[in-house]
mmCIF file of the N, C-alpha and C atoms, coordinates in Angstrom:
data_MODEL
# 
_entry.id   MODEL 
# 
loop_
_atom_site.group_PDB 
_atom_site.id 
_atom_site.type_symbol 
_atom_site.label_atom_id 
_atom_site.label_alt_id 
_atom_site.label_comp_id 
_atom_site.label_asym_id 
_atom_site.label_entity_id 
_atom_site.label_seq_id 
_atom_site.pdbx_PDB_ins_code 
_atom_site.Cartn_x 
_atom_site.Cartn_y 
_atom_site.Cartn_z 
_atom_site.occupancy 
_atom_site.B_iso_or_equiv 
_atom_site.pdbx_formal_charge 
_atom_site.auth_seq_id 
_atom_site.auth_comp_id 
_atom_site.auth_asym_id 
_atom_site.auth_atom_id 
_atom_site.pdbx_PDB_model_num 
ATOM 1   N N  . UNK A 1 1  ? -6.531  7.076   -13.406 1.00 0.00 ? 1  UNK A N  1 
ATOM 2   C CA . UNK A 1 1  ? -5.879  7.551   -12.207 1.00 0.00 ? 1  UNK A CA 1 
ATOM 3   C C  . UNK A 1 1  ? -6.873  8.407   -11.415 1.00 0.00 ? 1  UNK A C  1 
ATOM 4   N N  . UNK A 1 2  ? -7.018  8.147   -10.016 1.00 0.00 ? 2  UNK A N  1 
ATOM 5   C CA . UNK A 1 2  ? -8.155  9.164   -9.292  1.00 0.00 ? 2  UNK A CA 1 
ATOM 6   C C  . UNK A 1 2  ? -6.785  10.126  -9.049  1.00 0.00 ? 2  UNK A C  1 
ATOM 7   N N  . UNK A 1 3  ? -8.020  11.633  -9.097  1.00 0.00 ? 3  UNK A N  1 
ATOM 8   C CA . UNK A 1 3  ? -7.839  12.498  -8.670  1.00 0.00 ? 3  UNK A CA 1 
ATOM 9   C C  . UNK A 1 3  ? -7.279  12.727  -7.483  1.00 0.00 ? 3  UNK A C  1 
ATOM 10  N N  . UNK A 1 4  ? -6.423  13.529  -6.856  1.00 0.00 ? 4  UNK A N  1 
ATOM 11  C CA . UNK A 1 4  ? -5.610  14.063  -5.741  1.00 0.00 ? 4  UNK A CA 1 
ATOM 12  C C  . UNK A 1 4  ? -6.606  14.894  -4.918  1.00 0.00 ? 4  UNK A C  1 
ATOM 13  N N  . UNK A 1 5  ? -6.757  15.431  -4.055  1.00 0.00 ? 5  UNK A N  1 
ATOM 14  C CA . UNK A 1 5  ? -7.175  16.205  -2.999  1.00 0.00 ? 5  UNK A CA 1 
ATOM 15  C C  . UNK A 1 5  ? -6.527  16.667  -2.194  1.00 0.00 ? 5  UNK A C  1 
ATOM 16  N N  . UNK A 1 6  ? -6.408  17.933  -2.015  1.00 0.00 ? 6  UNK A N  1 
ATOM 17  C CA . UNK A 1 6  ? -5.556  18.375  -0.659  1.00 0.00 ? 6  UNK A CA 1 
ATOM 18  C C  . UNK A 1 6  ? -6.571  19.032  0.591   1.00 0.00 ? 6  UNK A C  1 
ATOM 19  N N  . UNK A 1 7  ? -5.973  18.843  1.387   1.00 0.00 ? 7  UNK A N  1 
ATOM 20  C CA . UNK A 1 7  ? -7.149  18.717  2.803   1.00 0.00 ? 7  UNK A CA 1 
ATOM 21  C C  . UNK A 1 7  ? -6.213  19.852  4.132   1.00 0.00 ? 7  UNK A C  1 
ATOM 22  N N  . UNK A 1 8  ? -6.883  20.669  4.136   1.00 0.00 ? 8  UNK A N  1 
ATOM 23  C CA . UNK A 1 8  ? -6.072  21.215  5.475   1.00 0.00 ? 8  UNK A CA 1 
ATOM 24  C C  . UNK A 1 8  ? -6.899  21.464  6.928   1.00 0.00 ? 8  UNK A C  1 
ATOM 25  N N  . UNK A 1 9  ? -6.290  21.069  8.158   1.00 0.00 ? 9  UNK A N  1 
ATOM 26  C CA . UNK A 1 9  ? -6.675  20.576  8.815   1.00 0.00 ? 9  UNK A CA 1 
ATOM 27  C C  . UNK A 1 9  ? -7.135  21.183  10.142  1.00 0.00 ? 9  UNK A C  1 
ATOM 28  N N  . UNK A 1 10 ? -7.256  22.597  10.732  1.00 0.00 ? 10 UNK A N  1 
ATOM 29  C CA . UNK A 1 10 ? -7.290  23.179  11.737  1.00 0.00 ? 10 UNK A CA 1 
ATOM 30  C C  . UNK A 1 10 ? -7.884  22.819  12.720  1.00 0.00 ? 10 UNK A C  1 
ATOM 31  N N  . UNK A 1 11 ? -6.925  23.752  13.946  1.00 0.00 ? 11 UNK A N  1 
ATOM 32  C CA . UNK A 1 11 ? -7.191  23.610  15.454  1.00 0.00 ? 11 UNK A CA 1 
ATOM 33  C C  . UNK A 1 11 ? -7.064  22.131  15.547  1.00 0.00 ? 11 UNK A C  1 
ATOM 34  N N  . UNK A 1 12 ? -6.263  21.599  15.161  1.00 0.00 ? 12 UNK A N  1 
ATOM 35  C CA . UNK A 1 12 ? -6.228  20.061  15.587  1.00 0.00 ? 12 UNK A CA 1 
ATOM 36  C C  . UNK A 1 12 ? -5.973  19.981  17.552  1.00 0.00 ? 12 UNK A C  1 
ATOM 37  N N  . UNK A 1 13 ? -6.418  19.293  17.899  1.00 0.00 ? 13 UNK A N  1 
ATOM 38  C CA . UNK A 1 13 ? -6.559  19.678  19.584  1.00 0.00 ? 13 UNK A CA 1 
ATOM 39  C C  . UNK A 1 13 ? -4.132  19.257  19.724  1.00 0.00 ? 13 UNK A C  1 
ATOM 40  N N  . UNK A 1 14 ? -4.205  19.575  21.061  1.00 0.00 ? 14 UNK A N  1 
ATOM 41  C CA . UNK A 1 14 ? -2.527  19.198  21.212  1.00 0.00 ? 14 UNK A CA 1 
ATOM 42  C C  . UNK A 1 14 ? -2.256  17.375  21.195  1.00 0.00 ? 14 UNK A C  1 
ATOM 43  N N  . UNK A 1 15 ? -3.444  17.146  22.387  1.00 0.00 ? 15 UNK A N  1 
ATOM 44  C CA . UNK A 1 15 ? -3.626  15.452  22.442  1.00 0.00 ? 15 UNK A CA 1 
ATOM 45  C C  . UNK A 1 15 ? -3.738  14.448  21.243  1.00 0.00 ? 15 UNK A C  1 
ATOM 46  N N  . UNK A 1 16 ? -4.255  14.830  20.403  1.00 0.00 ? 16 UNK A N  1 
ATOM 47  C CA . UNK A 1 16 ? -4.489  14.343  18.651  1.00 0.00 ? 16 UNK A CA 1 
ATOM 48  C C  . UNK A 1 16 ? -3.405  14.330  18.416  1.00 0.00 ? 16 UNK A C  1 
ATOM 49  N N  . UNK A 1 17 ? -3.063  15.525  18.263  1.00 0.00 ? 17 UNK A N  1 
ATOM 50  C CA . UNK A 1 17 ? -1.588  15.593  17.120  1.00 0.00 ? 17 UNK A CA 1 
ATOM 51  C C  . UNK A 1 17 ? -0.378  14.278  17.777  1.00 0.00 ? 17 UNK A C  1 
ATOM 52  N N  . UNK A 1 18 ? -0.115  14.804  18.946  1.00 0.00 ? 18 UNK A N  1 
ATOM 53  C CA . UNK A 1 18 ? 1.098   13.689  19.766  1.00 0.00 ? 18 UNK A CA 1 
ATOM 54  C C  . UNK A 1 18 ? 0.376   11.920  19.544  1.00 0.00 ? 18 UNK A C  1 
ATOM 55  N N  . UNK A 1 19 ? -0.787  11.840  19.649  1.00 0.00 ? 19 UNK A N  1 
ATOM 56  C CA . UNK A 1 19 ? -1.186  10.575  19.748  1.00 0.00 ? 19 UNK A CA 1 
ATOM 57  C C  . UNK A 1 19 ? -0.925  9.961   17.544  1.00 0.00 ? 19 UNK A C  1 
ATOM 58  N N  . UNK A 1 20 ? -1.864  11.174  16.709  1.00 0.00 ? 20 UNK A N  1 
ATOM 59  C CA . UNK A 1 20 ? -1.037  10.671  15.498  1.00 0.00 ? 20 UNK A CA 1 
ATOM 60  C C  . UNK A 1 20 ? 0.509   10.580  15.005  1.00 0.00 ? 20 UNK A C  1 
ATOM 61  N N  . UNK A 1 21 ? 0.697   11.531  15.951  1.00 0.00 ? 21 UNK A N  1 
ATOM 62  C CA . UNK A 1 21 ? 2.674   11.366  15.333  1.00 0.00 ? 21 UNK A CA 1 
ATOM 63  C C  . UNK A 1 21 ? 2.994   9.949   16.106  1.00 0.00 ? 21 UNK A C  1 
ATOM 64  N N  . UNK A 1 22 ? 2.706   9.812   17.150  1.00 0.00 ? 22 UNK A N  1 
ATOM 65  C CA . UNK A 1 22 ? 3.164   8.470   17.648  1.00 0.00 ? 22 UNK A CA 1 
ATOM 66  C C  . UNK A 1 22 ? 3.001   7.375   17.141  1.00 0.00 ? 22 UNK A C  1 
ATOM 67  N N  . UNK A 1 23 ? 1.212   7.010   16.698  1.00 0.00 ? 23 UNK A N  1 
ATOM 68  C CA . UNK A 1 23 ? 1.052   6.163   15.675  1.00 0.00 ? 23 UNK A CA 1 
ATOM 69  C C  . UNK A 1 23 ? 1.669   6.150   14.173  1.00 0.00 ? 23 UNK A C  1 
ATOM 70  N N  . UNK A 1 24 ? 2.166   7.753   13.518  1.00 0.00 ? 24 UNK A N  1 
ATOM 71  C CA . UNK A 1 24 ? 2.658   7.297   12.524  1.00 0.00 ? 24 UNK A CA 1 
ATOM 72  C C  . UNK A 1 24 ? 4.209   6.749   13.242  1.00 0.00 ? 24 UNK A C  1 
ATOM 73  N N  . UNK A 1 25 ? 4.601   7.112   13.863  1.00 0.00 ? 25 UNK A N  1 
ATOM 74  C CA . UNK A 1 25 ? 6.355   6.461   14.106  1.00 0.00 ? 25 UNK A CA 1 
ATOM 75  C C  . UNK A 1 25 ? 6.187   4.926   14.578  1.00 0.00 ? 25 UNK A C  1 
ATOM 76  N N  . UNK A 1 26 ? 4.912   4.620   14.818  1.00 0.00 ? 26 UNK A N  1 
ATOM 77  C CA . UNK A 1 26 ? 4.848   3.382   14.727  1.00 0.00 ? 26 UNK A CA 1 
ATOM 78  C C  . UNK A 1 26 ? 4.588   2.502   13.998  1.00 0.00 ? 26 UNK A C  1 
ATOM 79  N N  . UNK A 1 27 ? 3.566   3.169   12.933  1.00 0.00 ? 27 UNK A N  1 
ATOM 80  C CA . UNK A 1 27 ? 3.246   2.430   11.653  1.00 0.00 ? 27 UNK A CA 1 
ATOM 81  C C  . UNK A 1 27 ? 4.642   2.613   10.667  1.00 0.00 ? 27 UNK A C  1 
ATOM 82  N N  . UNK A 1 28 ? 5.700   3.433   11.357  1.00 0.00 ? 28 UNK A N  1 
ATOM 83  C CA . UNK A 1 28 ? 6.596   3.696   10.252  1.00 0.00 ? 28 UNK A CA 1 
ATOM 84  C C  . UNK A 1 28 ? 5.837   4.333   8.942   1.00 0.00 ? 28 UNK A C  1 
ATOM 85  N N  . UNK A 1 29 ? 5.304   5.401   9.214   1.00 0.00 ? 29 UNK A N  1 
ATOM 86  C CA . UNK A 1 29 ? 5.122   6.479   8.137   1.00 0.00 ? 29 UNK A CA 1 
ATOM 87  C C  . UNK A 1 29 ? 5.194   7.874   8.395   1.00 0.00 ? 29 UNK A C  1 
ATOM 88  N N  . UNK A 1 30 ? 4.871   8.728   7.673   1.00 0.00 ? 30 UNK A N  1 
ATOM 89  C CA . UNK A 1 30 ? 4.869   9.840   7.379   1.00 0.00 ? 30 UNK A CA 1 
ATOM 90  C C  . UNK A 1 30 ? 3.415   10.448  8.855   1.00 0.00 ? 30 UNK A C  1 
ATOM 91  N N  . UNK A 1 31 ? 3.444   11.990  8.764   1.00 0.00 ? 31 UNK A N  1 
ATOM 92  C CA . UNK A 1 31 ? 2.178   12.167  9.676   1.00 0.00 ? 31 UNK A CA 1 
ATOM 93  C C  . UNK A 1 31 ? 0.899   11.970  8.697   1.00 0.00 ? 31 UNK A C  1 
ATOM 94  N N  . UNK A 1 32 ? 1.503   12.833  7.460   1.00 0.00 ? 32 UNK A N  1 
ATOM 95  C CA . UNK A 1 32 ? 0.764   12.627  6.689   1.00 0.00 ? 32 UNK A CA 1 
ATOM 96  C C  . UNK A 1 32 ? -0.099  11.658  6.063   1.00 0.00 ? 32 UNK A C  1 
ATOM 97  N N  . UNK A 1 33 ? 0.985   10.779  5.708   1.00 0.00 ? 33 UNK A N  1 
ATOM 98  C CA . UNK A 1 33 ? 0.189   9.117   5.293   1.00 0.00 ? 33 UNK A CA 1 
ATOM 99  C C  . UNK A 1 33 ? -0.642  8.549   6.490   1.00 0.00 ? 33 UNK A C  1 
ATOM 100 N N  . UNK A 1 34 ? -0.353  8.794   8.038   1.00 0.00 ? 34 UNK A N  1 
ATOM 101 C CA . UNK A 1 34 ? -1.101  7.992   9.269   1.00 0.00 ? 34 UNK A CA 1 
ATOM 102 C C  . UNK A 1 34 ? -2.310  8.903   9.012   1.00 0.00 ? 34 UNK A C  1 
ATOM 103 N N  . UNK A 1 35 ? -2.183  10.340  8.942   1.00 0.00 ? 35 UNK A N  1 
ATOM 104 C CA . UNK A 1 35 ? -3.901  10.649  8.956   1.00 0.00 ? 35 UNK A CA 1 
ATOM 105 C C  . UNK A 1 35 ? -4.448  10.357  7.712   1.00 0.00 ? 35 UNK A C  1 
ATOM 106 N N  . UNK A 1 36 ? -4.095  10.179  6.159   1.00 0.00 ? 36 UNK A N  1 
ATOM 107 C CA . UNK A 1 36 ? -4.661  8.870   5.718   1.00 0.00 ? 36 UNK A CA 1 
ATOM 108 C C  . UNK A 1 36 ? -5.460  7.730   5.817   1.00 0.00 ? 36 UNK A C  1 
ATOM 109 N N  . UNK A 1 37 ? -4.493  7.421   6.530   1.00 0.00 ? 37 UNK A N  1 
ATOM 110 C CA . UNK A 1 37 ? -4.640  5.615   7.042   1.00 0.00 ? 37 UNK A CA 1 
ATOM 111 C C  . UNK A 1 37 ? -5.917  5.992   7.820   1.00 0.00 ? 37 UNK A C  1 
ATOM 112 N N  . UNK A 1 38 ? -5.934  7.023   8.877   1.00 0.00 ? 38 UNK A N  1 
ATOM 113 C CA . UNK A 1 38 ? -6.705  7.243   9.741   1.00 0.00 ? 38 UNK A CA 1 
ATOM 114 C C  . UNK A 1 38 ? -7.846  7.281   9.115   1.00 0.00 ? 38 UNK A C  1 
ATOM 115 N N  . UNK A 1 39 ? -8.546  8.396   8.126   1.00 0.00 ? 39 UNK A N  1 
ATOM 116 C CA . UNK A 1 39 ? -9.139  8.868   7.654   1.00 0.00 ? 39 UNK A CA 1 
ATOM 117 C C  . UNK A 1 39 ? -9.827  7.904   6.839   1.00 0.00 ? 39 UNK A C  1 
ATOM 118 N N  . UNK A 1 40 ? -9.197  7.326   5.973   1.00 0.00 ? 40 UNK A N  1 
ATOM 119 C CA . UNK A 1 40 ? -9.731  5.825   5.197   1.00 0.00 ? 40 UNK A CA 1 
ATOM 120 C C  . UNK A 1 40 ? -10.523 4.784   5.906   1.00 0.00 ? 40 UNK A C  1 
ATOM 121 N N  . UNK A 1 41 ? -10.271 4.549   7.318   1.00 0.00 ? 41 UNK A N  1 
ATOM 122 C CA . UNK A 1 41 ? -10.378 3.752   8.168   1.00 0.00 ? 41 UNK A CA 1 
ATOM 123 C C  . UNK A 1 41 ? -11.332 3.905   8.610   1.00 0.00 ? 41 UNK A C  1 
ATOM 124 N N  . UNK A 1 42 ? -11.724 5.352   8.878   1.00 0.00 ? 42 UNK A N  1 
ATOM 125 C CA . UNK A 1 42 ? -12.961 5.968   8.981   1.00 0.00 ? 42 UNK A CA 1 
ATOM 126 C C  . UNK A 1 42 ? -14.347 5.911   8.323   1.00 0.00 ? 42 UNK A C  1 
ATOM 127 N N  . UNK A 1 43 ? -14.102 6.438   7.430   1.00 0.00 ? 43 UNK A N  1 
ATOM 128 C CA . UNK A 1 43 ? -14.632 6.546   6.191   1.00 0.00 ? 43 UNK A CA 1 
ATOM 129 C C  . UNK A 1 43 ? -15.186 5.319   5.334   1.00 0.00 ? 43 UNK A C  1 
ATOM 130 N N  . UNK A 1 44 ? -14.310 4.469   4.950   1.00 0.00 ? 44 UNK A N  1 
ATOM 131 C CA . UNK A 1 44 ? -14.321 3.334   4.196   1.00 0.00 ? 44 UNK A CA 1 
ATOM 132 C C  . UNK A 1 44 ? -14.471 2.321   4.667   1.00 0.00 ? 44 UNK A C  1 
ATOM 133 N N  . UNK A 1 45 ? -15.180 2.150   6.029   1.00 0.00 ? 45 UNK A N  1 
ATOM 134 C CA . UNK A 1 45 ? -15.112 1.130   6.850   1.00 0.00 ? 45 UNK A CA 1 
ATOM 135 C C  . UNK A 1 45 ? -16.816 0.374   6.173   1.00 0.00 ? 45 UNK A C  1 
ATOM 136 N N  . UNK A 1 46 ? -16.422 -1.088  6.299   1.00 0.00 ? 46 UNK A N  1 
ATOM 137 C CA . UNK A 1 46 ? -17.992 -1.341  6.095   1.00 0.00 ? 46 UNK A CA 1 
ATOM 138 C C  . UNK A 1 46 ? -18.855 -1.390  7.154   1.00 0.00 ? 46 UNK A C  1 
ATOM 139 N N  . UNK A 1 47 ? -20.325 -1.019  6.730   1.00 0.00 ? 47 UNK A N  1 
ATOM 140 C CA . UNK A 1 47 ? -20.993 -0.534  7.324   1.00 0.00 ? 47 UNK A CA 1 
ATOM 141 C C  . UNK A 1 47 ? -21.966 -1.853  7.923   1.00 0.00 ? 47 UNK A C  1 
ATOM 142 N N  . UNK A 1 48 ? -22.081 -1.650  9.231   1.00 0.00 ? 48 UNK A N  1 
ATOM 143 C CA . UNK A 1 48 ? -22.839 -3.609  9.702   1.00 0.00 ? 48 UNK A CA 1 
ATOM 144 C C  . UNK A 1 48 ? -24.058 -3.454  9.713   1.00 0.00 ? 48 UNK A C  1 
ATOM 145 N N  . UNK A 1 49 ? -24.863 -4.215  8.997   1.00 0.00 ? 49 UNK A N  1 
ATOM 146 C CA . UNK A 1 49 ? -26.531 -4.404  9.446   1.00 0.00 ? 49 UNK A CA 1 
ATOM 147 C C  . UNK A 1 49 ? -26.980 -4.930  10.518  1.00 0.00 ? 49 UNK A C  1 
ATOM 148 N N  . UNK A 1 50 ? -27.344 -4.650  11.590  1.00 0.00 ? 50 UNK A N  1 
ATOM 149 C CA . UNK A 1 50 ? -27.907 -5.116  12.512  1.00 0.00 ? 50 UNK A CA 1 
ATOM 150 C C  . UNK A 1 50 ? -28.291 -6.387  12.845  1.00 0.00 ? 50 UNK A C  1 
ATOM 151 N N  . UNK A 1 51 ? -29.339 -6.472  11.957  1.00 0.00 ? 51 UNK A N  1 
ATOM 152 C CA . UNK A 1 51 ? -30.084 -7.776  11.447  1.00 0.00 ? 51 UNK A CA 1 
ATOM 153 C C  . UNK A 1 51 ? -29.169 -8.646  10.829  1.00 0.00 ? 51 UNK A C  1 
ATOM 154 N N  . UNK A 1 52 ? -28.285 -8.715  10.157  1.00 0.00 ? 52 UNK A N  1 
ATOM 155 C CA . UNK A 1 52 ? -27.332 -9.981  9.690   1.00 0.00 ? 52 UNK A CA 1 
ATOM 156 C C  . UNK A 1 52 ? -26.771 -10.112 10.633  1.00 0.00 ? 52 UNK A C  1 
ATOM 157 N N  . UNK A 1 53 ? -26.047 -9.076  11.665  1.00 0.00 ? 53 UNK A N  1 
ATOM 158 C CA . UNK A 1 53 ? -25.076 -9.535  13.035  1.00 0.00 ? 53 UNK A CA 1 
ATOM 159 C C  . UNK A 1 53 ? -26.450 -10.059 13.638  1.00 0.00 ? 53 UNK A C  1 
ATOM 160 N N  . UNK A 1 54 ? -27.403 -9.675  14.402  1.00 0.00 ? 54 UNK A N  1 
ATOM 161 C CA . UNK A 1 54 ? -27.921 -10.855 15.411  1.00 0.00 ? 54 UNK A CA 1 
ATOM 162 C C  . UNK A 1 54 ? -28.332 -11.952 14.285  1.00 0.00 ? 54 UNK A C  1 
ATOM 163 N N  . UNK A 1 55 ? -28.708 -12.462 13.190  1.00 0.00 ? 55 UNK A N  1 
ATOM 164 C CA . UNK A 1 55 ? -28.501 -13.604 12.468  1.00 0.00 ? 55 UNK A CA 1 
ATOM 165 C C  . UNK A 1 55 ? -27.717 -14.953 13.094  1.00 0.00 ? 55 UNK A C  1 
ATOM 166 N N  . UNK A 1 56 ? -26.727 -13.484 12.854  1.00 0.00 ? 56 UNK A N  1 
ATOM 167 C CA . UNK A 1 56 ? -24.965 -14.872 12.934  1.00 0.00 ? 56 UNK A CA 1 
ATOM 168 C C  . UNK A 1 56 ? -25.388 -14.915 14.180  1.00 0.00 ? 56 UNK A C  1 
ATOM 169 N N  . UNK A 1 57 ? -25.302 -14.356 15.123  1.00 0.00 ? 57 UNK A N  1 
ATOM 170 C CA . UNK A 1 57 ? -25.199 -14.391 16.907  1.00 0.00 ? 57 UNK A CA 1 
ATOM 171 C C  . UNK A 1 57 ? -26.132 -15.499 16.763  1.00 0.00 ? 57 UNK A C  1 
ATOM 172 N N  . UNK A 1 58 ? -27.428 -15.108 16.356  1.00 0.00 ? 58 UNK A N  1 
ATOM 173 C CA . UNK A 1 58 ? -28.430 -16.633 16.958  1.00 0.00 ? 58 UNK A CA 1 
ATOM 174 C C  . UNK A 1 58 ? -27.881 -17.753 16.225  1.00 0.00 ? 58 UNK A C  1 
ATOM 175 N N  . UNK A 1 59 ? -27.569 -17.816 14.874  1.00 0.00 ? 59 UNK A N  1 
ATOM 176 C CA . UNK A 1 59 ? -27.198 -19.018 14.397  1.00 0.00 ? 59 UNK A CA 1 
ATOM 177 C C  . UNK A 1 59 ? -26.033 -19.964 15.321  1.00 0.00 ? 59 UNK A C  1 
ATOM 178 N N  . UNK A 1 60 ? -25.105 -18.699 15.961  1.00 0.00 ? 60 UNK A N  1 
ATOM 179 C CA . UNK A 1 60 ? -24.100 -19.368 16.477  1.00 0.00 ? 60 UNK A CA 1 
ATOM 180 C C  . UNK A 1 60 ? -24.870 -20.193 18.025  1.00 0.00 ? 60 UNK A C  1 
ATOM 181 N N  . UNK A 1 61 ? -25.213 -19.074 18.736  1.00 0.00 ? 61 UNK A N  1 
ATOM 182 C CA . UNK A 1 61 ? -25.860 -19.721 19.693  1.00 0.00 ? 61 UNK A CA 1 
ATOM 183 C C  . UNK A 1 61 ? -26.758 -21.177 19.647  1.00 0.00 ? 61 UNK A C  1 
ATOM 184 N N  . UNK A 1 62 ? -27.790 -21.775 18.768  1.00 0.00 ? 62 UNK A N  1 
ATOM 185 C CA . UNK A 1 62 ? -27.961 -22.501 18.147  1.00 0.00 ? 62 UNK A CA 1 
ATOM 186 C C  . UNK A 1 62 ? -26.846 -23.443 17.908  1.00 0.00 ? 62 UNK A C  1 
ATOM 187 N N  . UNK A 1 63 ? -25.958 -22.874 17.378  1.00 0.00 ? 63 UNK A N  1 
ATOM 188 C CA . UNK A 1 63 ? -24.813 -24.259 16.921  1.00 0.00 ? 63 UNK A CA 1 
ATOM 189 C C  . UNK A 1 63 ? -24.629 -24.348 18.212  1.00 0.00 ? 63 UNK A C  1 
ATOM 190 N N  . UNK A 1 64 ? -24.131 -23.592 18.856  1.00 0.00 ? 64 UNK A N  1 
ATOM 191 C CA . UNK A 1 64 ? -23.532 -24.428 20.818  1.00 0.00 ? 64 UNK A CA 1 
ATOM 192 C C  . UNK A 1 64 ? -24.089 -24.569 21.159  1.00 0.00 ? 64 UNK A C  1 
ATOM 193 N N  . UNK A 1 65 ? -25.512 -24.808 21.254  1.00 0.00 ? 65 UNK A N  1 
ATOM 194 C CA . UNK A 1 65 ? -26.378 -25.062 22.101  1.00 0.00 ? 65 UNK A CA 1 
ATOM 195 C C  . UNK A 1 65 ? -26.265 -26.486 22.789  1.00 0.00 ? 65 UNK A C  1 
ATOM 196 N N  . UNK A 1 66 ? -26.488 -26.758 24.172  1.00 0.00 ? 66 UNK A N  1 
ATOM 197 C CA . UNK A 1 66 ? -25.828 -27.818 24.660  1.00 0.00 ? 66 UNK A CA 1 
ATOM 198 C C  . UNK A 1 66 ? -24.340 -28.155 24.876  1.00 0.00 ? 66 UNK A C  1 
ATOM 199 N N  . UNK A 1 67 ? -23.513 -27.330 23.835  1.00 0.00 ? 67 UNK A N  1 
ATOM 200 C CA . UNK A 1 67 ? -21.701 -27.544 23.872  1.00 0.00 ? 67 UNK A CA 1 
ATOM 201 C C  . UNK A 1 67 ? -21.423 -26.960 25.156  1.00 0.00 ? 67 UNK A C  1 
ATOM 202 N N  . UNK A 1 68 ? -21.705 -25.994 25.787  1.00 0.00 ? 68 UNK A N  1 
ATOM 203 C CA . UNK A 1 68 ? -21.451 -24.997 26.644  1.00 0.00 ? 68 UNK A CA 1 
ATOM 204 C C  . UNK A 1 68 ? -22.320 -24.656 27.583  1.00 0.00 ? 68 UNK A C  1 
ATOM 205 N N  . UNK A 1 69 ? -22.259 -24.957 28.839  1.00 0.00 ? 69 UNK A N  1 
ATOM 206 C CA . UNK A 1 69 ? -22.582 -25.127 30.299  1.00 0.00 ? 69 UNK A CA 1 
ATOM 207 C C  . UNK A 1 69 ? -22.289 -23.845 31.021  1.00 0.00 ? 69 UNK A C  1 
ATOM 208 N N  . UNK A 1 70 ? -23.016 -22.876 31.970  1.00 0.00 ? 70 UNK A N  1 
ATOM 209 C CA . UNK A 1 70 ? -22.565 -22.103 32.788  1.00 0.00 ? 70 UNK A CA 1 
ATOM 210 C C  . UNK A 1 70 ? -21.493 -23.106 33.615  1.00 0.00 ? 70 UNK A C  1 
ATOM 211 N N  . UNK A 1 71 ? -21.595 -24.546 34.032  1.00 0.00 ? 71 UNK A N  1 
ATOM 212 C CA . UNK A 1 71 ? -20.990 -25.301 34.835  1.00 0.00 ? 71 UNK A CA 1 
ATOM 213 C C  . UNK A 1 71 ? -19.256 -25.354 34.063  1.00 0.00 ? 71 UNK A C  1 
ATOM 214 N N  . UNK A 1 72 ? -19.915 -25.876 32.872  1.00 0.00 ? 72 UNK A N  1 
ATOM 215 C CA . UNK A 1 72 ? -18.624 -25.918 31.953  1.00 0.00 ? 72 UNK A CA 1 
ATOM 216 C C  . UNK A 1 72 ? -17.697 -24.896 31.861  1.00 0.00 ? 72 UNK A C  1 
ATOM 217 N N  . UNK A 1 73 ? -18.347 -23.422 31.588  1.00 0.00 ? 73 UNK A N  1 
ATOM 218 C CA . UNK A 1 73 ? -17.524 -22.349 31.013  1.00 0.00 ? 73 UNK A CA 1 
ATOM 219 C C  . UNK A 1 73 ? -16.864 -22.181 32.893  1.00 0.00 ? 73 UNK A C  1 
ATOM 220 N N  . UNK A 1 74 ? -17.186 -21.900 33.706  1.00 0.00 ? 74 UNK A N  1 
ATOM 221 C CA . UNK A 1 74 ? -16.813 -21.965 35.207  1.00 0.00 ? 74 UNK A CA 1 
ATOM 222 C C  . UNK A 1 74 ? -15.595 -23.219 35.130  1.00 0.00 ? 74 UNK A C  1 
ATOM 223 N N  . UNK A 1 75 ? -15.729 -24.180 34.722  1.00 0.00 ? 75 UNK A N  1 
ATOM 224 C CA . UNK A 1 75 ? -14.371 -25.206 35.159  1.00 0.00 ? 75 UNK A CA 1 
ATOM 225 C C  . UNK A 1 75 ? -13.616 -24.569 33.753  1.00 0.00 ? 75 UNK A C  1 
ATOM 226 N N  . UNK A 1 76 ? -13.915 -24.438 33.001  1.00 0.00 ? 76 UNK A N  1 
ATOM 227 C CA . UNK A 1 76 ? -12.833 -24.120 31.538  1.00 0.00 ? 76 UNK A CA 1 
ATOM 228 C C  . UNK A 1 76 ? -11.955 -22.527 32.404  1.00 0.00 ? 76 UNK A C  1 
ATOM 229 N N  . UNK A 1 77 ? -12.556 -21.660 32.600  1.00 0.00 ? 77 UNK A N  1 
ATOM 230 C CA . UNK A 1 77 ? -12.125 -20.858 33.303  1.00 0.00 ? 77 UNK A CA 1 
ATOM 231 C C  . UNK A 1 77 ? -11.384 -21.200 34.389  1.00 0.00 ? 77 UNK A C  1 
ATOM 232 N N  . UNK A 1 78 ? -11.357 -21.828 35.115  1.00 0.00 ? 78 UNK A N  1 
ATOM 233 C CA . UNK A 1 78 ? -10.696 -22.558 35.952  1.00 0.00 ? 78 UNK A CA 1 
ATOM 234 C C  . UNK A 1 78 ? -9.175  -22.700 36.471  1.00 0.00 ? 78 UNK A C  1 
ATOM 235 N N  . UNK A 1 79 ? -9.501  -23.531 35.129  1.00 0.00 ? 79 UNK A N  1 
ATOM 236 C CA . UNK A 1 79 ? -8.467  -24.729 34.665  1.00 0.00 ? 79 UNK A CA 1 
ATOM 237 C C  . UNK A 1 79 ? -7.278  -23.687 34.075  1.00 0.00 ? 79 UNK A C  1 
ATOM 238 N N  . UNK A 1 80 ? -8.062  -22.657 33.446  1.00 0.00 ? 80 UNK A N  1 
ATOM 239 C CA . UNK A 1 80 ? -6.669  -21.910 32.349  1.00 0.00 ? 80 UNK A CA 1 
ATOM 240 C C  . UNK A 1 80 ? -6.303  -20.811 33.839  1.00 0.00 ? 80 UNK A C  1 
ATOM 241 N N  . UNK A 1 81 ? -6.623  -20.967 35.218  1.00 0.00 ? 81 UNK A N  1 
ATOM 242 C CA . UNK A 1 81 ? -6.121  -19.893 36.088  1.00 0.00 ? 81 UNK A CA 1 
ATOM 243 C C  . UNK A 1 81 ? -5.446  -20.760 37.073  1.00 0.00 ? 81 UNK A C  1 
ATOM 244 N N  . UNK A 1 82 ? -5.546  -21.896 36.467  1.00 0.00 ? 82 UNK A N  1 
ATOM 245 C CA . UNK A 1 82 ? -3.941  -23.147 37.085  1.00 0.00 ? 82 UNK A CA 1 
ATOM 246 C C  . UNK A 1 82 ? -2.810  -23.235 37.073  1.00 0.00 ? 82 UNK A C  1 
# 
C-alpha cells in the first residue's frame, strides 16, 4: 500500500479556486479529489522527446507526400463550407 500525504495549500488566488470547484462539479467529485486529478496530471504526465515527435512529423509527411495538394486541401476545405 503507498503511503498517504497530506498537502496544504495557501493563498490559492480567488480565480483558481472558482475555476477548480467548477471543474470538480463537473467531473462529479470532491474539491479535493479534482486537485488530485489536477495535480497527477501535472506531474505524471509523460514527458515528449523532441526528436521522436519531429521523427513521426517527418515520417508522416513522407507518407502524404503527393496525397495532399495546397490545390487539394483549398477544394477539401471548400466543399465541407457547402
Amino acid at each position: 500500500m503507498q503511503a498517504v500525504r497530506t498537502l496544504t495549500i495557501k493563498n490559492v488566488p480567488a480565480v483558481v479556486h472558482r475555476r477548480l470547484v467548477a471543474r470538480a462539479a463537473r467531473h462529479q467529485r470532491s474539491l479535493n479529489s479534482e486537485v488530485i486529478a489536477c495535480l497527477k496530471a501535472a506531474v505524471m504526465a509523460e514527458r515528449l522527446d523532441p526528436e521522436v515527435l519531429l521523427a513521426r512529423a517527418r515520417a508522416l509527411r513522407r507518407e502524404m507526400k503527393g496525397r495532399l495538394s495546397d490545390v487539394g486541401l483549398r477544394r477539401v476545405k471548400s466543399q465541407g463550407r457547402a
